[in-house]
Chimera marker file (.cmm) of the C-alpha trace (Angstrom):
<marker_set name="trace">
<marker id="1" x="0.000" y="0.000" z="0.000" r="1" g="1" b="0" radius="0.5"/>
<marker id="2" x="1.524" y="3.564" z="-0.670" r="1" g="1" b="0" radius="0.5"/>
<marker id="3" x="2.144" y="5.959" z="2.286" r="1" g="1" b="0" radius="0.5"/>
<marker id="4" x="-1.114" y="7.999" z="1.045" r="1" g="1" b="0" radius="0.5"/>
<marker id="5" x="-3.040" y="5.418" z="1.035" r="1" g="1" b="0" radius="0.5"/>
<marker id="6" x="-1.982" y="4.646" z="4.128" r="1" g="1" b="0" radius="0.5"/>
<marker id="7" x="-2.186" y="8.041" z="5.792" r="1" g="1" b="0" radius="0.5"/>
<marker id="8" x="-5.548" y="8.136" z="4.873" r="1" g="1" b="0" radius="0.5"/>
<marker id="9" x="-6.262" y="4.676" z="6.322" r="1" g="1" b="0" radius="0.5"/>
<marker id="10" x="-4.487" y="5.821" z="9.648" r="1" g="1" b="0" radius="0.5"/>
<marker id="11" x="-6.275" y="9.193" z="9.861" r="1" g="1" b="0" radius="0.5"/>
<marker id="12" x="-10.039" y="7.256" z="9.751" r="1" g="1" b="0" radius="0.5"/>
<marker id="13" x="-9.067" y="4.683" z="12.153" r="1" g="1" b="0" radius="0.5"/>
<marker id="14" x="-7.599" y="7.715" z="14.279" r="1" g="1" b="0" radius="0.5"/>
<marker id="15" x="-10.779" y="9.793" z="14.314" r="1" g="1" b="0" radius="0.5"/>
<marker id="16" x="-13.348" y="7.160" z="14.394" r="1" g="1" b="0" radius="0.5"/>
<marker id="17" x="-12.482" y="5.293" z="17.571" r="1" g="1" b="0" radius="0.5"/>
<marker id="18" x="-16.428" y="5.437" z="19.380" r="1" g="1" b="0" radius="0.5"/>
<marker id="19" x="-15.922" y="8.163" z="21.506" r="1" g="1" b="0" radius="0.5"/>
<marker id="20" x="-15.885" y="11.760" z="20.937" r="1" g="1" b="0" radius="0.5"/>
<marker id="21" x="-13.077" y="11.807" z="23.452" r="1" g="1" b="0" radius="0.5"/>
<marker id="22" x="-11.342" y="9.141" z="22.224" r="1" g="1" b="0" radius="0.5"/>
<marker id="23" x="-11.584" y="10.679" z="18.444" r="1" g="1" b="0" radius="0.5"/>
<marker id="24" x="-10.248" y="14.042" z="19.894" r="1" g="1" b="0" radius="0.5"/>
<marker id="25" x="-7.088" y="12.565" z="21.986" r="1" g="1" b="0" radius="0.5"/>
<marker id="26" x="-6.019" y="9.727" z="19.161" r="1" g="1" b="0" radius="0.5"/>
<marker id="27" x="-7.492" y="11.695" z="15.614" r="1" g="1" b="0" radius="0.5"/>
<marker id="28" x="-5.417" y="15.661" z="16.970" r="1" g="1" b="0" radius="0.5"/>
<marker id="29" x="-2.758" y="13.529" z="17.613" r="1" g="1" b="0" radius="0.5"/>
<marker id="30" x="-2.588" y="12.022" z="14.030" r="1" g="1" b="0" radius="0.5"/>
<marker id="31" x="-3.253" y="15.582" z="12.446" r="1" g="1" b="0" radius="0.5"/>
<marker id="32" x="-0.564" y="17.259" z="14.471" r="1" g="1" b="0" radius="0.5"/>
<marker id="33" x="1.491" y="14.644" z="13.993" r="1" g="1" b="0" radius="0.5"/>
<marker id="34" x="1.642" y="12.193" z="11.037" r="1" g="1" b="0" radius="0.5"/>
<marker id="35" x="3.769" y="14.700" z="8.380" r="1" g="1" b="0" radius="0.5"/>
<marker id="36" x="6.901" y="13.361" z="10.369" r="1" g="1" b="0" radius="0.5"/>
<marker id="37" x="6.209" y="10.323" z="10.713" r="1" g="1" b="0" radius="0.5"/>
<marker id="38" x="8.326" y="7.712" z="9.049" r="1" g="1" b="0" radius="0.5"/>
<marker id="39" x="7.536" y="4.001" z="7.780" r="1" g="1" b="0" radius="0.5"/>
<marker id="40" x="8.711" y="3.074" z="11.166" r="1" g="1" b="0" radius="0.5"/>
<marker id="41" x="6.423" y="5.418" z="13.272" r="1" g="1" b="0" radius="0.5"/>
<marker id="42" x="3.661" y="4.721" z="10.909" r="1" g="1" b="0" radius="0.5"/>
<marker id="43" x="4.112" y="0.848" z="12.155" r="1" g="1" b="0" radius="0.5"/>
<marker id="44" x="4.182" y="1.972" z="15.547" r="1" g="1" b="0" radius="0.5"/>
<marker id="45" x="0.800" y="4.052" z="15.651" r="1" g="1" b="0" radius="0.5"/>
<marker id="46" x="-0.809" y="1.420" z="13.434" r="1" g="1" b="0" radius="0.5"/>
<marker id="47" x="0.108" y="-1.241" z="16.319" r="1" g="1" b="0" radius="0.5"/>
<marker id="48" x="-0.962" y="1.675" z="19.082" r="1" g="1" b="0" radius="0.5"/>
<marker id="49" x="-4.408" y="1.398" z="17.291" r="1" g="1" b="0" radius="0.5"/>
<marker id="50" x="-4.829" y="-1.792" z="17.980" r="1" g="1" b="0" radius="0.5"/>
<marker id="51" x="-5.176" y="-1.526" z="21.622" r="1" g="1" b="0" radius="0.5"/>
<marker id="52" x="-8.337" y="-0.219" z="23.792" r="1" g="1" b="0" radius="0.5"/>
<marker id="53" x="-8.896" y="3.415" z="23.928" r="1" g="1" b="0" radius="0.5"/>
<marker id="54" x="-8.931" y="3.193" z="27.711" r="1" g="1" b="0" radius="0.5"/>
<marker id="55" x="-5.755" y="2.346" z="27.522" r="1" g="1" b="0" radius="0.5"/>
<marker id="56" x="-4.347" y="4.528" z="25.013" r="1" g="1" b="0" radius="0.5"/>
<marker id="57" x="-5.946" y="7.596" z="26.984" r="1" g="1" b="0" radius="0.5"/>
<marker id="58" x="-4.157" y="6.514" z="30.436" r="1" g="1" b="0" radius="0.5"/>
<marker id="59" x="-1.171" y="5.824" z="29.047" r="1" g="1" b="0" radius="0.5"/>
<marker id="60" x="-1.382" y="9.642" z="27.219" r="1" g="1" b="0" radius="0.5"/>
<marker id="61" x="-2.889" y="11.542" z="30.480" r="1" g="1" b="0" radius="0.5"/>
<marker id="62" x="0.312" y="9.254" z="32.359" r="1" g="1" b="0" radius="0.5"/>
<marker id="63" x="-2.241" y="7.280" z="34.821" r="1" g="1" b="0" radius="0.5"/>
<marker id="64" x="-1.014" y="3.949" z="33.701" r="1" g="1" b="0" radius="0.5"/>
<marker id="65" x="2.575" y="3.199" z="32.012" r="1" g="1" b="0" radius="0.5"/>
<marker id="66" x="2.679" y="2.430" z="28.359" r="1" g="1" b="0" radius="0.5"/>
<marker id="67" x="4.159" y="-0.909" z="27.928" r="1" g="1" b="0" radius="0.5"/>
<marker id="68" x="7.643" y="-0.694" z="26.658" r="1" g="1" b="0" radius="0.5"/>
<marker id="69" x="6.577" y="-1.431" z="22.532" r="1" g="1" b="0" radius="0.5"/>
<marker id="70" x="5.041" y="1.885" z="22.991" r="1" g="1" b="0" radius="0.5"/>
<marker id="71" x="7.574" y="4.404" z="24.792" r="1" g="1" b="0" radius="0.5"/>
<marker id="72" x="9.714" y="6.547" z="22.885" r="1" g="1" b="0" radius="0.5"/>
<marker id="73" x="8.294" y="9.695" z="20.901" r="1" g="1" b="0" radius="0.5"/>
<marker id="74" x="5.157" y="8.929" z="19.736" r="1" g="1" b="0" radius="0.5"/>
<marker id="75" x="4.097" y="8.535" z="23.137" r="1" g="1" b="0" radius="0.5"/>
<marker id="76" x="5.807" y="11.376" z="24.823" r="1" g="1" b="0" radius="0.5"/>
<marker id="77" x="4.028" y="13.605" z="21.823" r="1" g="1" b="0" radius="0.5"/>
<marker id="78" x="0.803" y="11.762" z="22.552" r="1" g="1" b="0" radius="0.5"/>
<marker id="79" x="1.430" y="12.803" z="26.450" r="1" g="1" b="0" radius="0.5"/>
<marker id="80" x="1.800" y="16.499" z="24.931" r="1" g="1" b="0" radius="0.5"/>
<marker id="81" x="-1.801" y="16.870" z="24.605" r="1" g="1" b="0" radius="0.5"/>
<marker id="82" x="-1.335" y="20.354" z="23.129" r="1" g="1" b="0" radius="0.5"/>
<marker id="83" x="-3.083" y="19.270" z="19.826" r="1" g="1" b="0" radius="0.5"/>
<marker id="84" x="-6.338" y="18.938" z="21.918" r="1" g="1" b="0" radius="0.5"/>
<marker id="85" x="-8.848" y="21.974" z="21.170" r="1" g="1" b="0" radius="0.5"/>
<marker id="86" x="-10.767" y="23.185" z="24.198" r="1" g="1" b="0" radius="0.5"/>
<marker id="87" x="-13.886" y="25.361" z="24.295" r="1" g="1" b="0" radius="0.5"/>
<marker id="88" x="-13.372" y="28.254" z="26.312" r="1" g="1" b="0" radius="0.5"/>
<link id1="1" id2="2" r="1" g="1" b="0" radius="0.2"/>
<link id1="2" id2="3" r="1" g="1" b="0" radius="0.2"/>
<link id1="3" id2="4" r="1" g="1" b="0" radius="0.2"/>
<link id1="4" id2="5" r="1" g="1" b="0" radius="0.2"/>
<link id1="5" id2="6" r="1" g="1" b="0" radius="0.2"/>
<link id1="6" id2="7" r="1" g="1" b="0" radius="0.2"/>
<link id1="7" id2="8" r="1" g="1" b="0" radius="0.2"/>
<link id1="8" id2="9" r="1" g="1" b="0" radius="0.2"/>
<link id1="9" id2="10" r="1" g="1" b="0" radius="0.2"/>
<link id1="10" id2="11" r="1" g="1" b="0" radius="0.2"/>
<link id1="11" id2="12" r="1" g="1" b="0" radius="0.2"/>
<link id1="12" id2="13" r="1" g="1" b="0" radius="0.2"/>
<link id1="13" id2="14" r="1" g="1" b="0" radius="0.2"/>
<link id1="14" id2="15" r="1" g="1" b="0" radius="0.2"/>
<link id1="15" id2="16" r="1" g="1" b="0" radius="0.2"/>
<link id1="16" id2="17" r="1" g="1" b="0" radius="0.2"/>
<link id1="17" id2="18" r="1" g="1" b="0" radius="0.2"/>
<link id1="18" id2="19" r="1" g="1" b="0" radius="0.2"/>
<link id1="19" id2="20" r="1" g="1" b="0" radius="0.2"/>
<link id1="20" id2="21" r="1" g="1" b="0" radius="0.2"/>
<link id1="21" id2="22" r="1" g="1" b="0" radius="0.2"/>
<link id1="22" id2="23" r="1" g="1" b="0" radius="0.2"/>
<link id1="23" id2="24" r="1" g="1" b="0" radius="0.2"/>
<link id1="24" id2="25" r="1" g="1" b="0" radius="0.2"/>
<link id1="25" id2="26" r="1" g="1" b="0" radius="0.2"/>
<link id1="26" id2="27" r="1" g="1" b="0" radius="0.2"/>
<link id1="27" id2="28" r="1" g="1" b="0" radius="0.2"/>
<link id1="28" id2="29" r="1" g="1" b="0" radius="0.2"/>
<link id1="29" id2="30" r="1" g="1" b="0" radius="0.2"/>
<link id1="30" id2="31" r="1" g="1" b="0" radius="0.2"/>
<link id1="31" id2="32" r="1" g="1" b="0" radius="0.2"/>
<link id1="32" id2="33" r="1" g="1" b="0" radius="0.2"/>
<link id1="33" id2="34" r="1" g="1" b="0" radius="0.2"/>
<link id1="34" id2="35" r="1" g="1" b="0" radius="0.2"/>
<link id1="35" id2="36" r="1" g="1" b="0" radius="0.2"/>
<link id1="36" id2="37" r="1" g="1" b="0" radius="0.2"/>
<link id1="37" id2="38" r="1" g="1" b="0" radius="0.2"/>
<link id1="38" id2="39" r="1" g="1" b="0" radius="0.2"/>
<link id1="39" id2="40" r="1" g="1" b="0" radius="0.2"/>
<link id1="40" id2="41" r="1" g="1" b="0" radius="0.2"/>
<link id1="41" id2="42" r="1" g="1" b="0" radius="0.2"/>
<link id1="42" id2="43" r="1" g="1" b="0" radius="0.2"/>
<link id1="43" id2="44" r="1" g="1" b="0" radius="0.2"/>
<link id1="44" id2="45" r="1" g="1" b="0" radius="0.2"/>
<link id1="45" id2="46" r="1" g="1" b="0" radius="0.2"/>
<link id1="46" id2="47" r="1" g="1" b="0" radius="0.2"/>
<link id1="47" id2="48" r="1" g="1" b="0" radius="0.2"/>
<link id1="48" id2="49" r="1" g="1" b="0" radius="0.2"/>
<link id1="49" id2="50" r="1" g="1" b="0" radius="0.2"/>
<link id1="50" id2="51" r="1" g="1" b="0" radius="0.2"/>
<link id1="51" id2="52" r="1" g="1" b="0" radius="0.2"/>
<link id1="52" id2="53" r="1" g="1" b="0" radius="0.2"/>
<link id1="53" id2="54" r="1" g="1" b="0" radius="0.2"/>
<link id1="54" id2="55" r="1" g="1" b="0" radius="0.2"/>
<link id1="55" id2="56" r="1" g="1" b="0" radius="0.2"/>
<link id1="56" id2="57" r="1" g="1" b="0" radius="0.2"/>
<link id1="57" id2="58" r="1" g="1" b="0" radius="0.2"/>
<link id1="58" id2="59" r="1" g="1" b="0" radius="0.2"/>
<link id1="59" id2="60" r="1" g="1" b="0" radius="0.2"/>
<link id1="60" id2="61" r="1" g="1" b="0" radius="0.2"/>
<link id1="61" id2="62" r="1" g="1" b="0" radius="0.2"/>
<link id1="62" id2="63" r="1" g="1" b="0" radius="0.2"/>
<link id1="63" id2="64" r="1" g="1" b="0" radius="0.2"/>
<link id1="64" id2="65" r="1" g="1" b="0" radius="0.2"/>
<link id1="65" id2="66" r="1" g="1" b="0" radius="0.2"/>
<link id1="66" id2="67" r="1" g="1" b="0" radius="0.2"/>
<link id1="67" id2="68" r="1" g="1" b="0" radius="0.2"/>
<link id1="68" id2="69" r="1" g="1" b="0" radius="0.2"/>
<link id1="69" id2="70" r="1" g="1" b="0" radius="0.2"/>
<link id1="70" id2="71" r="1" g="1" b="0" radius="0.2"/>
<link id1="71" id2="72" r="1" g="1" b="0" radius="0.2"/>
<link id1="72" id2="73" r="1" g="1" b="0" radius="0.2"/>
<link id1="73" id2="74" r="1" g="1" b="0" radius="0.2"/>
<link id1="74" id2="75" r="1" g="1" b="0" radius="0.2"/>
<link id1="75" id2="76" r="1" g="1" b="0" radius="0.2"/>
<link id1="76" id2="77" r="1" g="1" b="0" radius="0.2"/>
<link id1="77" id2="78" r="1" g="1" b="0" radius="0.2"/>
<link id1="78" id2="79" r="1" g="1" b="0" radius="0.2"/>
<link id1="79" id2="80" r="1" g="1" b="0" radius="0.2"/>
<link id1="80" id2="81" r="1" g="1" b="0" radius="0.2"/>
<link id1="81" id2="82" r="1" g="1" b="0" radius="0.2"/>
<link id1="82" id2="83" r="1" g="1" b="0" radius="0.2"/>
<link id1="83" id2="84" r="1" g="1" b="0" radius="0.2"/>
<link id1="84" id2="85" r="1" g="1" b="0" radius="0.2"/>
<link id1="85" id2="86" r="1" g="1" b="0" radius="0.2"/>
<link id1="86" id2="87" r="1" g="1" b="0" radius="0.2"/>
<link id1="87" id2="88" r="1" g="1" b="0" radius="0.2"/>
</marker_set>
């Protein structure tokens, strides 16, 4: 599959996750993020999509630990949460 292809594959499964929380945290994560992201990030977030949003969010808001496939960048970007928009 090209990387286009797969971008857009990445950004639907991102943004479509059930919950409009969910969708905010894991989709503004993917927009902020995914023009620096290479083949081997890509694998990375595909494989961090594949796990339970509950999850995902604690390890992101830092009330559970990641499991050690996970740590490195992406995650500490993920724990950023600066892409999140919030009504004021």
């Amino acid at each position: 599959m090209d990387r286009e292809t797969r971008l857009k594959r990445l950004r639907y499964r991102a943004w479509h996750r059930g919950t409009k929380e969910a969708d905010l945290l894991i989709g503004g994560f993917f927009d902020a993020a995914h023009q620096r992201w290479g083949d081997e990030d890509m694998m990375l977030f595909e494989a961090l999509l594949e796990e339970q949003d509950v999850d995902i969010m604690a390890w992101a808001i830092g009330t559970a630990e990641a499991p050690a496939r996970f740590r490195g960048p992406i995650l500490e970007a993920l724990k950023a949460l600066n892409y999140v928009p919030v009504a004021e």
